[in-house]
C-alpha distance (Angstrom), angle and dihedral (degrees) to the residues before:
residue distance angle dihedral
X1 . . .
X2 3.75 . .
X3 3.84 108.9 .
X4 3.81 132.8 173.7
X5 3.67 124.5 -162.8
X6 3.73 126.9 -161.1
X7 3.41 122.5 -174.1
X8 4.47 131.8 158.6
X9 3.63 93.2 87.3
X10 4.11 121.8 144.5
X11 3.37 159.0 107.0
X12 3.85 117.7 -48.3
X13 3.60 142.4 163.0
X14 3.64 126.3 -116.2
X15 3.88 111.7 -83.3
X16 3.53 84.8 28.4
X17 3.76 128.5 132.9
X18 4.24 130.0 -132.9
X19 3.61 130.3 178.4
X20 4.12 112.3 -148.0
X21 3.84 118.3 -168.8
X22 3.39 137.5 -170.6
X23 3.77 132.0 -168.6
X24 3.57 124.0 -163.7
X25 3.84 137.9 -159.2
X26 4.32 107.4 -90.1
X27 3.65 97.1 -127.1
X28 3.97 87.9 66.2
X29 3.81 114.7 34.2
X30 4.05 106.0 60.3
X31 3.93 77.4 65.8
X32 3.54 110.8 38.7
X33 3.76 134.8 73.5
X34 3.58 108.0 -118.7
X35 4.18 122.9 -140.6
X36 3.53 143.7 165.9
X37 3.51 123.6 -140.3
X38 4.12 135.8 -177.7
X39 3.99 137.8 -153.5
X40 3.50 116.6 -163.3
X41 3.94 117.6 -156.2
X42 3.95 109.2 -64.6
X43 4.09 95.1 1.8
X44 3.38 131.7 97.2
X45 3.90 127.7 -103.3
X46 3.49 119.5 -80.0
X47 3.83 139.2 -153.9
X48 3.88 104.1 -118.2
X49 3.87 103.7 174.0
X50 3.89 128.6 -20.7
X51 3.99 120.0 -154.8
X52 4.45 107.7 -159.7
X53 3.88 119.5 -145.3
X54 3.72 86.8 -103.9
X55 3.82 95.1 59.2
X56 3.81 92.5 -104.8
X57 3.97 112.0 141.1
X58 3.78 141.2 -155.5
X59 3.66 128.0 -175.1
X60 3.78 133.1 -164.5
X61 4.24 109.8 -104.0
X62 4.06 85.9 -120.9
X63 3.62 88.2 60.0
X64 3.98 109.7 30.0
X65 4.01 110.8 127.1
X66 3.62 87.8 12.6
X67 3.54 104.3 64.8
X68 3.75 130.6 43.4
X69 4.05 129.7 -160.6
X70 3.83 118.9 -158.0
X71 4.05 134.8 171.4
X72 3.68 128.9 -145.9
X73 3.75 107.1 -164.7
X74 3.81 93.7 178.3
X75 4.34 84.3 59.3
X76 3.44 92.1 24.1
X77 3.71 93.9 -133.0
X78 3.92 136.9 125.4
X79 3.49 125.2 -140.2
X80 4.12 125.1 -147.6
X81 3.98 98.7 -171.4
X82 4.00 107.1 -168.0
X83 3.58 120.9 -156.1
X84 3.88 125.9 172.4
X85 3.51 89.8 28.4
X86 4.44 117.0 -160.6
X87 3.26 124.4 -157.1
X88 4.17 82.6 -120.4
X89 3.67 77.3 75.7
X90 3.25 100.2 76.3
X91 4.04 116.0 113.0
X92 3.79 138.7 106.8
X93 3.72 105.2 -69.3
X94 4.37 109.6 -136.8
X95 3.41 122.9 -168.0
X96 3.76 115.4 -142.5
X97 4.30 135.6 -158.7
X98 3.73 109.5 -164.0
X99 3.88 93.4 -166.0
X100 4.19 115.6 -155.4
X101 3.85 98.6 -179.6
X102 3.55 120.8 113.5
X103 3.73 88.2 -35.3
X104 3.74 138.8 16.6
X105 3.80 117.8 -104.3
X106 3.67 140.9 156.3
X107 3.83 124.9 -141.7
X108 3.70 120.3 -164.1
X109 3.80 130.2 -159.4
X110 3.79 122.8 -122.4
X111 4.21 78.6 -112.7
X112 4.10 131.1 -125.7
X113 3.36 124.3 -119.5
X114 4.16 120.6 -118.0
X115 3.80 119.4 -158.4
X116 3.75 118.1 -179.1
X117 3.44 115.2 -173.6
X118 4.04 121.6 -146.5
């Protein structure tokens, strides 16, 4: 059973800094890209930051030199560090597995709630 589990949500001021992580189940992440995406109350979900196989990395223009995305294959866990936090921030945090093996499939995390204080 492919599971992923987040976990580095909280409560945090405004300039503040949280690290969210997410480990996934081995027989999916060597060959999936790896994201993190939020919903804030009453929008939709949102791609925050997306880390490829190959290390390659794109982030969402809200979030670009704030945020960074990482991988650990040898865990096989990604990373979103948050710096600069703003209370705009503020959403459930999901972690997502876009799987390119034999077929295409996304995983999704059970998500992590952000608070950023102003």
């Amino acid at each position: 059973q492919v599971q992923l589990v987040e976990s580095g949500g909280g409560l945090v001021q405004a300039g503040g800094s949280l690290r969210l992580s997410c480990a996934a189940s081995e027989s999916i992440f060597s060959s999936s890209a790896m994201g993190w995406f939020r919903q804030a109350p009453g929008k939709q979900r949102v791609l925050v930051a997306v880390v490829a196989s190959g290390g390659s990395t794109n982030y969402a223009d809200s979030v670009k030199d704030r945020f960074t995305i990482s991988r650990d294959n040898a865990k096989n866990t990604v990373y979103l560090q948050m710096n600069s936090l703003k209370p705009e921030d503020t959403a459930v945090y999901y972690c997502n597995a876009h799987f390119l093996g034999l077929y295409t499939r996304d995983y999704w995390g059970q998500g992590t709630q952000v608070t950023v204080s102003s």
